[in-house]
C-alpha positions in Angstrom: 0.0 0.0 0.0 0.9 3.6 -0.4 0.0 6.3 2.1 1.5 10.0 1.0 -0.2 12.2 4.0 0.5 11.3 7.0 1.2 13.1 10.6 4.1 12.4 13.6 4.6 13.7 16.8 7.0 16.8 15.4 3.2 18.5 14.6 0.4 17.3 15.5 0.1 13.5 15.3 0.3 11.2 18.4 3.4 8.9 17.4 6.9 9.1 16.9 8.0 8.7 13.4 9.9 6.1 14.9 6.4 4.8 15.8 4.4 5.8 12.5 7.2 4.0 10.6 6.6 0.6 12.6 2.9 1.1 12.1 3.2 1.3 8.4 5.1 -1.5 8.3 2.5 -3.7 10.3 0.0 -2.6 8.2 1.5 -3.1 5.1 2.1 0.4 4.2 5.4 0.5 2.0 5.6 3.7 0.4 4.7 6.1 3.1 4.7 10.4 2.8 5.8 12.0 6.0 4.0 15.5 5.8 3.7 17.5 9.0 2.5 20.7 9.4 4.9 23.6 9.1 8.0 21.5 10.4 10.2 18.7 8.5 11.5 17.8 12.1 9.8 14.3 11.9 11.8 12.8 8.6 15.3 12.4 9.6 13.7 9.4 12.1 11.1 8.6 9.9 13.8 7.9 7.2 16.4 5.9 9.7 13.5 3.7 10.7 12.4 3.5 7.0 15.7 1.5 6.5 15.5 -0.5 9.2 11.8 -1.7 8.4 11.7 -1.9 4.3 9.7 1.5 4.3 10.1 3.9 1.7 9.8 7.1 3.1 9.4 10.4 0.8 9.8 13.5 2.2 7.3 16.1 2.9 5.2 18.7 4.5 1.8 20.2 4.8 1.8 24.0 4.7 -1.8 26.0 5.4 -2.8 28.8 2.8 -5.1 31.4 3.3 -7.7 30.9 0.4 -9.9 34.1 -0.8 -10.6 35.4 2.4 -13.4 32.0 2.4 -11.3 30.0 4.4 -8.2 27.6 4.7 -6.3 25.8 2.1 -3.9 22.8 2.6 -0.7 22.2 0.1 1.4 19.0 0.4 4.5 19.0 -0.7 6.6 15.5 -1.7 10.1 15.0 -2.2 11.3 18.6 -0.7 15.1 19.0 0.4 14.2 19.0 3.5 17.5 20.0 5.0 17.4 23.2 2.1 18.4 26.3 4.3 15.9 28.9 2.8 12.8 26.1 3.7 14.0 25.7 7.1 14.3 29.5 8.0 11.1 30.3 6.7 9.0 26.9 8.2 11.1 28.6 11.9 9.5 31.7 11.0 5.9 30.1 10.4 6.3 27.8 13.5 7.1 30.8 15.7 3.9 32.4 15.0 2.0 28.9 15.4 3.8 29.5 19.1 2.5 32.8 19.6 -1.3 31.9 17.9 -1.7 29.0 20.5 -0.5 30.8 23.3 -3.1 33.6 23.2 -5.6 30.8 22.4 -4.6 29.4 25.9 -4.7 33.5 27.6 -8.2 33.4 25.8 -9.6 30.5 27.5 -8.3 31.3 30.9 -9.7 34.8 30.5 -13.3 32.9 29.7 -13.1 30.8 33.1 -11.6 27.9 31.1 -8.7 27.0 33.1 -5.6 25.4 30.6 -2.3 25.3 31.4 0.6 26.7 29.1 3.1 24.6 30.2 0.7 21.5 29.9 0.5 22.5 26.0 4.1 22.8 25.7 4.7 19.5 27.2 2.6 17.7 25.5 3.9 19.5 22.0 7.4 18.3 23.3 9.7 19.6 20.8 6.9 19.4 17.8 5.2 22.5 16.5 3.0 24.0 18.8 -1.0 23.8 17.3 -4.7 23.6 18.2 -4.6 19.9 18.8 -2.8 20.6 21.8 -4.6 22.9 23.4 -7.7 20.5 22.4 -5.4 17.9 24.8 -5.0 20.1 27.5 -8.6 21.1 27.5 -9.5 17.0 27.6 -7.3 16.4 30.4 -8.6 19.7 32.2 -11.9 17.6 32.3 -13.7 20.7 30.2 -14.5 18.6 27.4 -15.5 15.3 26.6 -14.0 14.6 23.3 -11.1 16.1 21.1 -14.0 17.1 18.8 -16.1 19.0 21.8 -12.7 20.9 22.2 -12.8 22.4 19.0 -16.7 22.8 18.3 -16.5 24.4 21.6 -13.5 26.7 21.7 -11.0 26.1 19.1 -12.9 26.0 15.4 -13.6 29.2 13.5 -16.4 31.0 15.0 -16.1 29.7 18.8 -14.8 31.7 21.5 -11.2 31.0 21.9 -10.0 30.8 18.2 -8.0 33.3 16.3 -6.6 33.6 13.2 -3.4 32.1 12.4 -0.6 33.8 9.6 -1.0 31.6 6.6 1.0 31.6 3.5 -1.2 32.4 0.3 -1.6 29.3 -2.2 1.0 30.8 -4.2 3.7 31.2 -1.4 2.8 28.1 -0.2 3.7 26.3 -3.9 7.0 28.7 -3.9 8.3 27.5 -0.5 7.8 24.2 -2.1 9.5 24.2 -5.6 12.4 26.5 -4.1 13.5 23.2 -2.5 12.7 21.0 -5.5 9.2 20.0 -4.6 6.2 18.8 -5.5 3.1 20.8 -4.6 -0.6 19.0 -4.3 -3.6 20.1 -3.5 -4.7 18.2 -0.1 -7.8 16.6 0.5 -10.1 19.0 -1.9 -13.4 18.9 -0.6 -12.8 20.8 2.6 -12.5 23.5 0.5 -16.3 23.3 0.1 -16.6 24.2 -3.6 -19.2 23.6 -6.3 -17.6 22.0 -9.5 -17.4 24.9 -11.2 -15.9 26.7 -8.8 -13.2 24.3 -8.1 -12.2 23.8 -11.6 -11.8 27.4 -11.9 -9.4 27.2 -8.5 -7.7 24.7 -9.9 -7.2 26.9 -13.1 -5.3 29.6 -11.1 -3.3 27.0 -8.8 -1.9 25.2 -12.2 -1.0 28.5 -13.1 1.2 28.7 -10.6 2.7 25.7 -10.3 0.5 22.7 -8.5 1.4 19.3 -10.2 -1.0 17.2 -8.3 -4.5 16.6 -6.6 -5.4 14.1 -3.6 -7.8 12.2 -4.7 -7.6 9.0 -3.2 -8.6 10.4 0.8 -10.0 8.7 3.8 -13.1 10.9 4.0 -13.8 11.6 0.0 -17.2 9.6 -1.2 -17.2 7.7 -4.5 -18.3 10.7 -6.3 -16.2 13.2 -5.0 -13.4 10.7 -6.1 -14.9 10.5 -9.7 -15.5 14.2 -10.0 -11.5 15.2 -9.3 -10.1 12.2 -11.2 -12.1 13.9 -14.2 -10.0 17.5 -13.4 -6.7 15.7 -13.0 -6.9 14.4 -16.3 -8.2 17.9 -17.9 -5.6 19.3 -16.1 -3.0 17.1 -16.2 -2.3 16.6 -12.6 -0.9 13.6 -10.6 -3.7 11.9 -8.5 -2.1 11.1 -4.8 -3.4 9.2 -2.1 -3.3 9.6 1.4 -5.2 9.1 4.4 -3.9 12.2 6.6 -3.4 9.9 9.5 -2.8 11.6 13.0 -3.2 8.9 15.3 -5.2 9.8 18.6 -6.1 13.5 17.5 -8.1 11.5 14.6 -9.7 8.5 15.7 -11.7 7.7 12.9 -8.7 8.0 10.3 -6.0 4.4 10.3 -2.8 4.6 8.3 -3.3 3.0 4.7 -7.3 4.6 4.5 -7.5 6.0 0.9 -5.4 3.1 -0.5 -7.4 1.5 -4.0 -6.1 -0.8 -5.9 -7.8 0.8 -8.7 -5.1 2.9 -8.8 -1.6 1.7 -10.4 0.8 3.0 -6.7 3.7 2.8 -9.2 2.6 5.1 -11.8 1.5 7.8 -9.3 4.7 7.4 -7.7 6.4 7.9 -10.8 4.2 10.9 -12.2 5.5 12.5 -9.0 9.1 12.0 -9.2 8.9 12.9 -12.8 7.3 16.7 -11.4 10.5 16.6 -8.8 12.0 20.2 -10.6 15.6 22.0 -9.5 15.5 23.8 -6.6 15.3 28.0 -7.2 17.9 30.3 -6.7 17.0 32.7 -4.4 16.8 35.5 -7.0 13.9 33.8 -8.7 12.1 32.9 -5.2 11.9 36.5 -4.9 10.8 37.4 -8.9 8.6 34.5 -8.2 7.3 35.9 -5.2 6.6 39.2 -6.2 
């Protein structure tokens, strides 16, 4: 099986990499995408244990973009340099405000009556990137929720009391961070995005304009249709169709490693139609033409 989406303790999933490597290989897994949020902290162990288990690991990372002013976009990125300078000081820059985000989440909730500990959330972050899944911990142990899920329908999602807005890359900034270490860029699981056909296609229009090479397709929580429906747009628009299951362990009970895995699918093609998007890495003069 081949699972490219997939979360370790670095972010916000509940195991090691050590641990999500020697899940993988229990279930079967054998090509597995390491993608944590905003940090590549996760992949030098996830690639040790690769070699020690027959797991092939490809680098990667999930960055957040900030969509239209409508809402949140997710960007995976595969076979990033994941030791490139420029990459690291700007995912340190982005996990520094992730610090500062969560933080005032946690002055929030105390200042509502809602008593959470900072240090809790920092110990059970451990030396991962500090995010709302934590604080959703903290509030569970606290005893003021029930469920991981209450903790964000309560306090935590957009909307409740004790969210705020967190600095986001745009879609194209996100892709750029990408390529500038040789990456691939893909669209993550598409329908959270919450768009009508037509008004995905035309996203998609302006993402391939600037530079997405792929689409997951092949998700945990996509139906049969909604499968369908973007297989048709990757073929229109010439995109490689991923799969992935966006496994976090605990934080997502519902979600096992391996979910989104078909065998209708040929693993090695994809695999291949990704390597083949690998580009060079950008100087740092065109990051910045590319940026502006």
């Amino acid at each position: 099986m081949v699972d490219l989406h997939a979360h370790t303790t670095a972010s916000d999933g509940t195991l090691t990499p050590w641990e999500l490597v020697d899940l993988a290989a229990v279930k079967g897994v054998g090509v597995l995408g390491v993608t944590d949020h905003d940090t590549v902290a996760g992949i030098p162990g996830a690639l040790e244990r690769g070699e020690e288990e027959g797991v092939e690991i490809i680098p990667g990372i999930e960055l957040g973009a900030k969509w239209n002013d409508a809402g949140q976009m997710h960007i995976l990125g595969y076979h990033i340099d994941w030791q490139d300078r420029r990459l690291l000081d700007q995912l340190s820059w982005l996990r520094g405000r992730r610090r500062e985000r969560a933080q005032r989440m946690v002055d929030r909730l105390n200042e509502l009556g809602v008593s959470v500990s900072w240090e809790r959330v920092e110990e059970l972050a451990g030396s991962g990137s500090i995010g709302r899944p934590h604080v959703a911990r903290a509030l569970l142990e606290s005893g003021h929720v029930r469920t991981i899920s209450e903790a964000f329908s309560l306090y935590l999602s957009p909307g409740a009391p004790a969210y705020l807005e967190k600095v986001e890359f745009t879609p194209r900034g996100a892709m750029q961070l990408i390529r500038s270490s040789g990456g691939v860029p893909v669209l993550a699981h598409p329908a959270t995005l919450k768009l009508a056909d037509s008004q995905l296609e035309t996203c998609l229009e302006g993402l391939v304009s600037e530079g997405l090479a792929g689409i997951e397709i092949y998700w945990a929580k996509h139906t049969a249709g909604e499968r369908a429906a973007y297989g048709c747009l990757a073929s229109r628009y010439n995109l490689v169709a991923t799969m992935g299951s966006d496994f976090h362990g605990a934080t997502k009970p519902g979600i096992d490693l391996g979910m989104g895995f078909t065998d209708e699918v040929d693993a090695d093609q994809m695999l291949e139609g990704l390597s083949a998007r690998r580009g060079r890495k950008l100087s740092a003069h065109e990051v910045a033409g590319d940026s502006a």
